[in-house]
N, C-alpha and C positions, 0 to 999 in steps of 0.2 A: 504494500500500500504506500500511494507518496504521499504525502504531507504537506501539506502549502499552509503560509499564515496568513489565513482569509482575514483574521482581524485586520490586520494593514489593510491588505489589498480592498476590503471595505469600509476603510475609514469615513473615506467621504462618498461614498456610495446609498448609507443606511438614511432612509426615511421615515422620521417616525412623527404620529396622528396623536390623539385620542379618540378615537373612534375610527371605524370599519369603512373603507371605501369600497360604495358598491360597483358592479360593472356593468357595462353597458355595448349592445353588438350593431356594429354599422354594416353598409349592405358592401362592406370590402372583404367579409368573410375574417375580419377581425374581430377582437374582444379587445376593448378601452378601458382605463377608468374612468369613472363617472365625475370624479374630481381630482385636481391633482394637486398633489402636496409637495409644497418646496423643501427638498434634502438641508436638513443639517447639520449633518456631519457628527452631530453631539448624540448621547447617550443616553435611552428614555427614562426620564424618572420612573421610580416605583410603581407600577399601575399605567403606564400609559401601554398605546401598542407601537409595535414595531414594525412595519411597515417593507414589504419586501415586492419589486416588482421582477415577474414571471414570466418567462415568454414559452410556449408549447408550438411545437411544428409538427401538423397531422397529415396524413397522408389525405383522409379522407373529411367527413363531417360525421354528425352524428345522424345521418339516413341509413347508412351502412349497419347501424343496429347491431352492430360488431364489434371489429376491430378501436375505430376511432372513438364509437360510443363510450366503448367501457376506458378510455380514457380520460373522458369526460366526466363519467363518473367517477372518475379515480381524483381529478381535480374538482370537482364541487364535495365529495366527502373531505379530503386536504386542506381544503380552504374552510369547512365550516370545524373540522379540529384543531386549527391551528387557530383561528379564532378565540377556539373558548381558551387556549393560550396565552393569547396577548398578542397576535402573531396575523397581519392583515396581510394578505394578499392582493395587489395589481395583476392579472392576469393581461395579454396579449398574446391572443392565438390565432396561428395561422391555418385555416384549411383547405385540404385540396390541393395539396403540394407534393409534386412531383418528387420521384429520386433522381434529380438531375439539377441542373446549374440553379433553378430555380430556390432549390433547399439551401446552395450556398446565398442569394439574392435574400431567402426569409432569414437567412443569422443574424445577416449582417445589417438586416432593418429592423431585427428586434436589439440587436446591441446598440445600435445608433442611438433608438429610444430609448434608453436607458437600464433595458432587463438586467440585473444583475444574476441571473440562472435562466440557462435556457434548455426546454427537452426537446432533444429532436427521438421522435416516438417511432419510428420506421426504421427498418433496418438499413435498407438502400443509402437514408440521409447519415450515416458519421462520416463517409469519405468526405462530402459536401461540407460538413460540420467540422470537422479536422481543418480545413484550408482556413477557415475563418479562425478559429480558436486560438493560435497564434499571433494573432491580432490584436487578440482583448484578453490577456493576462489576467487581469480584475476580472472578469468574467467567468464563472460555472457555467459548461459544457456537458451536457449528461446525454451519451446513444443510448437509447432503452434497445435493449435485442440483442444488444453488439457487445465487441471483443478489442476492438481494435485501441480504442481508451485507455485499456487497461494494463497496457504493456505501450505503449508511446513516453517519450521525452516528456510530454507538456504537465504541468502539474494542474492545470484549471478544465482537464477532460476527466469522465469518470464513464463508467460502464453501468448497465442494472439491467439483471433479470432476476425473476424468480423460477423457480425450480415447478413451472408448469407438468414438467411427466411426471408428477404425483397426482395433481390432477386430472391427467390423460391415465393415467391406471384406472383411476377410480371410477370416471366414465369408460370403461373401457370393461370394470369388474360389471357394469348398469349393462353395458350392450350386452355381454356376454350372458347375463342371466336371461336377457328376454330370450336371446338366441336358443338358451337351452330350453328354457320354456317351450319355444317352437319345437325341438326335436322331442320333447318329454310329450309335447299333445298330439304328435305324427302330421304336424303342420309341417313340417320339411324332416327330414333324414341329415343324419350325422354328417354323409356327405355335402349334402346341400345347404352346411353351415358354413356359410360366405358372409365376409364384411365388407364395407366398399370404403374408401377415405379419399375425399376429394383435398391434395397439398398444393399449395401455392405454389412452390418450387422444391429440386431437388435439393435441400439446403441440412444440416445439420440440427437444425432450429425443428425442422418439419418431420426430417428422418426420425429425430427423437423423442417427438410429441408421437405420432402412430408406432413405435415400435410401445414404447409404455402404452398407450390403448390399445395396441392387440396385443399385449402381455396380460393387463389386468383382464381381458375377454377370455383367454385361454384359460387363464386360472380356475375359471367356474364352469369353461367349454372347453373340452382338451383337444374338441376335433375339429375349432373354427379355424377357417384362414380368410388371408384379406387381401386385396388388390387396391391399390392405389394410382390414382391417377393423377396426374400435375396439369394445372392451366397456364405454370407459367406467369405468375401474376399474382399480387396479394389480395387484391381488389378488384376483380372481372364477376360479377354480377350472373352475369348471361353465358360467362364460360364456365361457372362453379356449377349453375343448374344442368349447362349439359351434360359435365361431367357426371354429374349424381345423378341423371338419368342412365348414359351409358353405363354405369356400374350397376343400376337396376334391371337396367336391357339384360348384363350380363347373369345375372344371379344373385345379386348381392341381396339379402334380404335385412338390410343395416345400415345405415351411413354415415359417417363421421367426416370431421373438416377440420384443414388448417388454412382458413382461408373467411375471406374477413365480411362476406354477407351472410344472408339469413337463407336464400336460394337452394341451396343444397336443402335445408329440411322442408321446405315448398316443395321441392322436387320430390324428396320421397316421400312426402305424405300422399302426392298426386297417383306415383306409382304403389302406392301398398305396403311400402320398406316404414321403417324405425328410423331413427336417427340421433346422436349425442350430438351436441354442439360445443361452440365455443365461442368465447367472448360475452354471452349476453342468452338469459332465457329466452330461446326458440321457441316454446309453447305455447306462445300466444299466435306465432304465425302457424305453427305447424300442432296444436296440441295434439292429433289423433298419431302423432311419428316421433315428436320431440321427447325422449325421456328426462334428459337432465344436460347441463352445461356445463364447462369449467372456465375459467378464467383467473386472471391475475388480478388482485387490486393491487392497481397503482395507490391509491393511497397510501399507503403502505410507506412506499420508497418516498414519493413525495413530502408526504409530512415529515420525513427524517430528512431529505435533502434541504428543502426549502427554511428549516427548522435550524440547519445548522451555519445554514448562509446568514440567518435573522441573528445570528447567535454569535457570528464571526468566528464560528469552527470551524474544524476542517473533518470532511465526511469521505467515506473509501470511497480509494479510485475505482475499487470494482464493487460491485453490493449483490447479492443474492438473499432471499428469505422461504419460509418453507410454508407448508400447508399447517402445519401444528403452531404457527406463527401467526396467521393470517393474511399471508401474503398470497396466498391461494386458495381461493373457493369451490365450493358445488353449488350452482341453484340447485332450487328444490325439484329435489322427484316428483316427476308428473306420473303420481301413484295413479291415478285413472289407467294407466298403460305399462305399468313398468310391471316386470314379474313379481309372484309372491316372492316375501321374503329379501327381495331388494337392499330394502333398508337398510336388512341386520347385515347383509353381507358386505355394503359402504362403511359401516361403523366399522366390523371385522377389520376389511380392507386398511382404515384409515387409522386403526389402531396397531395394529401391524408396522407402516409407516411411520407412526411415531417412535415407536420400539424400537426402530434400525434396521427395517426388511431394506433390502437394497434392490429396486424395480430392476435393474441391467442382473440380476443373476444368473450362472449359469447353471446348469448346462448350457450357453447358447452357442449356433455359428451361423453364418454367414457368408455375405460377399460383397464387396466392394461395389456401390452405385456406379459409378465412373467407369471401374475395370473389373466387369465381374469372375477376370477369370483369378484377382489376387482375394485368396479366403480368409475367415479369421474365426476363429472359438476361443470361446473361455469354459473353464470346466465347472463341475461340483466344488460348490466352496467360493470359487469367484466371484469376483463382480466389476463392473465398470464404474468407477465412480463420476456419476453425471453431474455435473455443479456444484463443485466440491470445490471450497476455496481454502479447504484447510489440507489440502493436497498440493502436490509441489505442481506449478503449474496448471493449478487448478483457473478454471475461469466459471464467472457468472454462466455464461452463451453456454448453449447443449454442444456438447465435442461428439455426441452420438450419431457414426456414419455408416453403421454396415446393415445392409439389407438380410435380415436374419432368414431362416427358413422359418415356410408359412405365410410369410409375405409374397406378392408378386408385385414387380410396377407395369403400369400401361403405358 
């Protein structure tokens, strides 16, 4: 971890109120504040608030009912905790921002304006975010998703993720109970336990969210397998539906997604399939398919980042947190459809994972995405440690790339 002395570097940075500025959205797909308060440079008495302006760079908006959504919610839960702190929040965000020049164009007009902490929330945006970052020293740089922060020179970039494939277990232990349901009421044959997962890209981030959900599915189903299909795309609407169609075309009688609409579970409710999600409860678009969801609260990192910028600390260059933490959730079981016994076997699952089960165990093997003909196993006893920062080389970002058997990709 590096260390930097934020107190300097925000000496004359800190603004501080007595009272909460609220925010206010123009039709530039910005967040303002509603009032703006002259920096003092001095130090709030006893009882005043502290006053910290934010800048957020989103790939998308909050239509997407996804990916961008639950960032959203990850900054309006941040800002009303930091509050009952003492701890006010100026928000400026951007959405609808490309992974290209554009991301480095939104750095560098939210540093202009004075952010003093900026997320860029996409994967695509730290190269973009990197070029800037060296520019504004005084300035916190945080890639949510990324790796690349966390082993650079600069001391004002950081990295964050949470340890999502505990929550892809868990929705993944939910698919696999309906699935066995199915073969227990002679609705499909053992053979005909197929899952489908519609991935963004072939990427490490994706690879290791669907291997933890068809591991947590096996666990309860020992005869499911799964095909995966990529769109290529974190945010294609109308390519995630066809995908989750073709996967129903094919047999999948299941579907899961790393991929930032709600389309995929539209899709297979039309088709007759099931479905887990991610980022945001699907069962209001899809309740007759949707069982249950996972996602990250961002809140989580943000109150501790935004907390320590207020605080003139210094907070890790890389940060990871877990599901027994609350930096990762389930929505709730959409018990209308989910199999008996559901429930108990998520508590099971999730108490397990606090205990120390480790999802990457083996017996497992594989083969390489890229070059299927270089293989890899780990035995009884093994394990892969996925986001492990107390490991040499450990990083936030999932390092999980082998295509294990039982998997196939399209």
């Amino acid at each position: 971890m590096k260390k930097r002395l934020l107190a300097l570097l925000l000496a004359g940075a800190m603004t501080f109120t007595l009272a909460s500025c609220g925010n206010t959205s123009d039709n530039t797909g910005e967040t303002t504040p509603a009032d703006e308060t002259a920096a003092t440079g001095e130090t709030a008495p006893a009882g005043e608030t502290k006053t910290v302006k934010v800048g957020m760079i989103c790939i998308g908006d909050e239509n997407d009912q996804g990916y961008t959504y639950n960032f959203i919610r990850g900054q309006e839960a941040a800002t009303e905790a930091l509050a009952a702190e003492g701890i006010n929040v100026e928000w400026v965000v951007k959405y609808n921002i490309g992974e290209d020049s554009t991301c480095e164009d939104a750095n560098i007009e939210l540093a202009d304006e004075g952010c003093q902490l900026i997320f860029n929330t996409s994967y695509g945006f730290e190269d973009y975010m990197l070029k800037v970052a060296a520019d504004y020293p005084e300035i916190q740089f945080v890639a949510c998703t990324n790796q690349q922060s966390a082993v650079d020179s600069l001391d004002n970039t950081h990295n964050a993720f949470a340890n999502i494939y505990e929550g892809r277990y868990l929705a993944g232990v939910v698919a696999g109970m309906k699935v066995q349901q199915l073969i227990d009421e002679g609705t499909i044959t053992a053979d005909e336990a197929v899952i489908g997962y519609v991935g963004a890209f072939p990427y490490a981030e994706v690879i290791s969210g669907f291997t933890a959900f068809y591991l947590g599915a096996k666990s309860v189903c020992p005869s499911v397998t799964m095909k995966v299909k990529y769109v290529n795309s974190w945010s294609d609407a109308t390519e995630e539906a066809n995908a989750a169609r073709a996967l129903c075309d094919e047999g999948c009688v299941l579907i899961s997604q790393h991929s930032d609409n709600t389309t995929p579970a539209t899709a297979a409710q039309e088709a007759g399939a099931f479905h887990c999600g991610y980022n945001n409860d699907m069962t209001g678009v899809a309740p007759e398919a949707s069982l249950i969801s996972t996602r990250i609260d961002w809140s989580v990192y943000m109150e501790y980042a935004i907390s320590a910028v207020a605080n003139g600390e210094n907070f890790d260059q890389d940060w990871t947190d877990n599901m027994a933490d609350g930096a990762v959730v389930l929505t709730q079981l959409n018990e209308a459809i989910a199999a008996p016994g559901t429930q108990e076997a998520i508590e099971k699952a999730e108490s397990d994972l606090a205990g120390g089960m480790h999802v990457f165990a083996g017996p497992l093997s594989g083969h390489d995405h890229w070059d299927p003909s270089v293989t890899w196993s780990i035995g009884e006893g093994e394990y892969f440690a996925e986001s492990d920062l107390s490991q040499e080389g450990g990083l936030s970002a999932p390092q999980f790339a082998w295509i294990i058997d039982g998997i196939t990709e399209e």
